[in-house]
C-alpha positions in Angstrom: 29.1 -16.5 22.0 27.2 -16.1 25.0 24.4 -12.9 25.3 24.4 -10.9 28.1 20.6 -11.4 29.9 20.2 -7.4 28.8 20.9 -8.5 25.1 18.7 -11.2 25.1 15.6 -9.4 24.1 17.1 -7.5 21.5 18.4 -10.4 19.8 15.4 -12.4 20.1 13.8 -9.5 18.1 16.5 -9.5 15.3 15.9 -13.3 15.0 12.7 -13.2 15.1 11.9 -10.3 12.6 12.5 -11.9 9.4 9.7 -14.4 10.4 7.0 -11.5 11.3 7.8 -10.0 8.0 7.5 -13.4 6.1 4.2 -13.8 8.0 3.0 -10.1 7.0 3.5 -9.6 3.1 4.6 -12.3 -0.1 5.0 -11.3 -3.4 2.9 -13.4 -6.2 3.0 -12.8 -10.0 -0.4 -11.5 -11.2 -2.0 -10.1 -14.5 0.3 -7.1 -14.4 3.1 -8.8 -13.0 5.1 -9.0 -9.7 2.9 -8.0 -7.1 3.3 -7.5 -3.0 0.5 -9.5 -1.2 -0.1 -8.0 2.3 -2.2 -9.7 4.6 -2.9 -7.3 6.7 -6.0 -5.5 5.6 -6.0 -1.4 4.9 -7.3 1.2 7.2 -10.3 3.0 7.0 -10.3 5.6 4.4 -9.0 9.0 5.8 -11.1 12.1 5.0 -9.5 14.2 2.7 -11.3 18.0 1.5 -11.4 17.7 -2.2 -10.3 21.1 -3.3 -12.5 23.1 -6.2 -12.4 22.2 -9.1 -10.1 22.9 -11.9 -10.6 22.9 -15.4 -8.7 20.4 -17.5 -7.8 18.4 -14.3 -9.5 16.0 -12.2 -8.8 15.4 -8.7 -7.2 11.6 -7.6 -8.3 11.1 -4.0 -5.6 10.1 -1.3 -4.9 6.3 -0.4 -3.2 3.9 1.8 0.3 2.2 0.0 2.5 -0.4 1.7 6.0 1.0 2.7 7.4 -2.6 3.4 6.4 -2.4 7.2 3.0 -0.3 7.6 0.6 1.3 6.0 1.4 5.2 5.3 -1.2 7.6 3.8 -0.4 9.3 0.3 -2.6 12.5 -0.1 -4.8 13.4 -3.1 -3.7 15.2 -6.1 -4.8 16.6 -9.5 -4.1 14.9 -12.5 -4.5 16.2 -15.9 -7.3 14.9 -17.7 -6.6 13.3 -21.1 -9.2 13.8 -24.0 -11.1 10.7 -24.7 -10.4 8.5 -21.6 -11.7 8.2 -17.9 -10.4 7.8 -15.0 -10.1 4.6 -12.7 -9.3 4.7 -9.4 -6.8 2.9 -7.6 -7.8 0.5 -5.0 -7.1 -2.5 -2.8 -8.2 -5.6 -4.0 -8.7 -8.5 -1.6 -7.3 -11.5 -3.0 -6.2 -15.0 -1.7 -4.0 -14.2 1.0 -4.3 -10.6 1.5 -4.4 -7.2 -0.4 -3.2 -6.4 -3.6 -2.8 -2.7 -4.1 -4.5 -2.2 -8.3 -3.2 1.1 -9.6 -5.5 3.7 -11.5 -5.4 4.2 -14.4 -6.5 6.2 -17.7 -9.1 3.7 -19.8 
């Protein structure tokens, strides 16, 4: 099959996308499992208003996840507390690699 000069582009992009992606994220099994390696490092931190307090909750700031092809921002939210534990925060974790997002979690 021969490309039009018009398609060219395009199909150079198709080709070529599986190896950007390949270069961009791997998946490794850690400690808790399969996890998604991205080697491209967060943002910044956005600035979120934490809201006043409420009794019986505590407030989980807003973070960065990996959708597969960039970065998207997840605001905060409340989350009940439970009697007896604390709360740690979720973070990314630089590892060999990349980044390694490390869920919170009730201790």
């Amino acid at each position: 099959m021969i490309l039009s000069r018009s398609l060219f582009p395009l199909a150079a992009l198709v080709l070529a996308a599986p190896l950007y992606i390949g270069c961009t994220v791997h998946e490794t099994v850690g400690p808790r499992g399969a996890e998604v390696v991205v080697r491209e490092a967060p943002p910044a931190e956005q600035v979120e208003v934490e809201p006043a307090v409420r009794h019986g909750y505590i407030w989980v700031r807003g973070h960065w996840v990996w959708n597969g092809a960039r970065y998207v921002w997840i605001r905060g939210h409340y989350e009940g507390v439970r009697a007896g534990h604390a709360w740690v925060p979720g973070h990314w974790e630089r590892r060999p690699g990349g980044y390694v997002w490390v869920e919170g979690y009730w201790r």
